[in-house]
N, C-alpha and C positions, 0 to 999 in steps of 0.2 A: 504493500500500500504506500512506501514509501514517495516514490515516483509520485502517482495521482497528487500524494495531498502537498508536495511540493511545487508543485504545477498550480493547483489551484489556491494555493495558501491557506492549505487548513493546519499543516505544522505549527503555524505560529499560535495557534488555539492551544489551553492548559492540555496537557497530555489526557489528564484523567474525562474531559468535553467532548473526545473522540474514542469510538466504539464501530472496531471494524467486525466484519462477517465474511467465512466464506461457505456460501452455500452447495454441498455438494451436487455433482454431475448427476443427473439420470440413465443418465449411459454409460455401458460398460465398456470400456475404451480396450480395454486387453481383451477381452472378444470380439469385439468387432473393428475391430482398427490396427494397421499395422503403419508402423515407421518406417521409411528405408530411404536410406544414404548412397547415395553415388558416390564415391570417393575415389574412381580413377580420370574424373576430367579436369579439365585448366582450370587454376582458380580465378576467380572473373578478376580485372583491375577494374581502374574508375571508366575507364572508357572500354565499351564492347572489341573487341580483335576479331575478325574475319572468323581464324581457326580456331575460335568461345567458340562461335556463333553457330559454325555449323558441325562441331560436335556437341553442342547441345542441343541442334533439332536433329540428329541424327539421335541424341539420347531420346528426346520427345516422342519422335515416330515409332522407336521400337516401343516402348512403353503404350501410346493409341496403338499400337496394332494389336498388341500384346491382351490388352482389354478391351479390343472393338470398338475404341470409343469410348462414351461414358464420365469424358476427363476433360479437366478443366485445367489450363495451366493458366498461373500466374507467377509472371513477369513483372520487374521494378520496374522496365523505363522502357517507353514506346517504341524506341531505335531497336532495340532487340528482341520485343515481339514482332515488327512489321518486318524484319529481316527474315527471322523464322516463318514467317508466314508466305515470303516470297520464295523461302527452301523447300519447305513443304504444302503449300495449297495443292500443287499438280501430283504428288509422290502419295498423299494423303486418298484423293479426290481417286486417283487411278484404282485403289485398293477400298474404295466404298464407302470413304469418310466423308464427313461433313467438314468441315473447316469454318468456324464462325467466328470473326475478330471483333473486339469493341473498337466503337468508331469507326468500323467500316462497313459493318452486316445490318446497321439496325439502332435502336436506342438501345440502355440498357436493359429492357423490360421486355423487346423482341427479342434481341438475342437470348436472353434466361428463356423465354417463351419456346423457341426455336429449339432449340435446346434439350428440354423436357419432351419434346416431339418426337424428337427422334433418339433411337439407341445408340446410333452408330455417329454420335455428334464430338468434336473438339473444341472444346471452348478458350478461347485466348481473353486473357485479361490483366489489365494490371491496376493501378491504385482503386478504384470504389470496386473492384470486382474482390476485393481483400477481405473484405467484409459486409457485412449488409444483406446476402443473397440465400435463397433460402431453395435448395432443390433436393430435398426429400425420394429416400424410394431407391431402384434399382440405375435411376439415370445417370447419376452422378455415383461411381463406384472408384473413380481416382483423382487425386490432388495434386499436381507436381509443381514446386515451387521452384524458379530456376534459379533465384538468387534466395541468400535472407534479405530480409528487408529494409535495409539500412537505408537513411534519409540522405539525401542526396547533398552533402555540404555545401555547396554554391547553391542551394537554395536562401532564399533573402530571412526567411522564417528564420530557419536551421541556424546560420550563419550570425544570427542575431545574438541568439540565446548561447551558440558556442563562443562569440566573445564576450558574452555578460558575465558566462560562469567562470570565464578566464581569469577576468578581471579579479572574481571572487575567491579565488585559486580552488576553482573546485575541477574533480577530471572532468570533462565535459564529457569523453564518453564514456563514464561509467555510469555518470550521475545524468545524462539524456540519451548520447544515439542510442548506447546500449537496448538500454531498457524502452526506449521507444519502439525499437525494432524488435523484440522480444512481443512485445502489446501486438504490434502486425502479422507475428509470427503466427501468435497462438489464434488470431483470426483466419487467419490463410489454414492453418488446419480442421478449425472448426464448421469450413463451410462441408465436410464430408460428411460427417454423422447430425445427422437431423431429426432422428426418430429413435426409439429403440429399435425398431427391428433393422435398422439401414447397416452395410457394413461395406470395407473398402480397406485403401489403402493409400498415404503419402508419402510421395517420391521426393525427396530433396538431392536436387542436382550439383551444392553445394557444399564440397566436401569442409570448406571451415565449421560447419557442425560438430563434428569429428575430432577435427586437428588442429583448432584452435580453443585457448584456454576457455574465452568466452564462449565457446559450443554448450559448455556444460550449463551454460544460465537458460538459453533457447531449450534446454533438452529440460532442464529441470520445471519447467511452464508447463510441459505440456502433462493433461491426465492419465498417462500411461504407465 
């Protein structure tokens, strides 16, 4: 809770004034949900590279073929969804898939629509596809996330509050991006289980889960 109530300034409230909850899951996340780590491709830098790009939608594809569809992947930043979508739309399409991208196929509401229609759909998304989206049932049976979700520092937001807390001598990213992206994390998993009876599987394409120190705060979020 630390995060939230420094964000909103309820820390400064007497300690004994705040009364946190966490109310348990409905769902049982070790039966019906599995984790899984890609850990032999390039680890991304701040800008996309050609040979990211097209071994991660060669990872993408096998993965949609693998489950006929049913998947959703989300993406941090636009350059490297619409890349992959121009690698795979024909490769995808030849083998039966749907390919449905946000901001090209439709509004948010058609695409999730679209989606739900068919079995054999791919869903591309990145920032509000994170969170918010609600597709219940046999449709959505995988999650592949290609990056974690770190905020993008030359964001004017971002960029703001990493030199406030400088100024403060606080880490910035232990005490923001971290845990920011930790917050998008555990939303980006939560759009697969939506029911008790729903089960499935998320793919993380990123092997720093793994192999960096901070994996273990992202791994420790989630209800598994």
């Amino acid at each position: 809770f630390t995060f939230f109530q420094e964000r909103v300034g309820i820390d400064r409230l007497k300690e004994k004034t705040i009364q946190n909850l966490i109310v348990p899951s409905p769902f049982d996340y070790t039966r019906q949900a599995r984790l899984l780590v890609v850990n032999d491709l390039p680890v991304p830098g701040p800008q996309p590279e050609k040979k990211y790009l097209e071994d991660i939608a060669g990872a993408i594809e096998t993965i949609a073929l693998e489950v006929g569809g049913r998947t959703l992947v989300l993406f941090t930043s636009y350059q490297a969804m619409n890349h992959c979508r121009q690698l795979l739309l024909p490769r995808l399409e030849e083998r039966g898939l749907v390919l449905l991208v946000q901001g090209m196929d439709g509004s948010r509401a058609q695409l999730i629509q679209a989606f739900k229609n068919s079995q054999r759909s791919v869903l591309f998304g990145t920032g509000s596809l994170w969170e918010g989206i609600d597709i219940p049932g046999s449709a959505l049976s995988c999650v592949v996330m290609v990056k974690l979700p770190f905020a993008n520092p030359n964001q004017p937001v971002f960029a703001a509050r990493k030199e406030e807390m400088e100024r403060e001598s606080k880490d910035w990213f232990r005490h923001y991006s971290l845990p920011a992206a930790v917050i998008t994390f555990k939303q980006g998993f939560g759009r697969l289980i939506r029911t008790v009876s729903d089960y499935g599987v998320v793919v993380v394409l990123d092997s720093r889960l793994v192999n960096r120190r901070y994996g273990r705060v992202f791994l420790n979020s989630l209800p598994l």
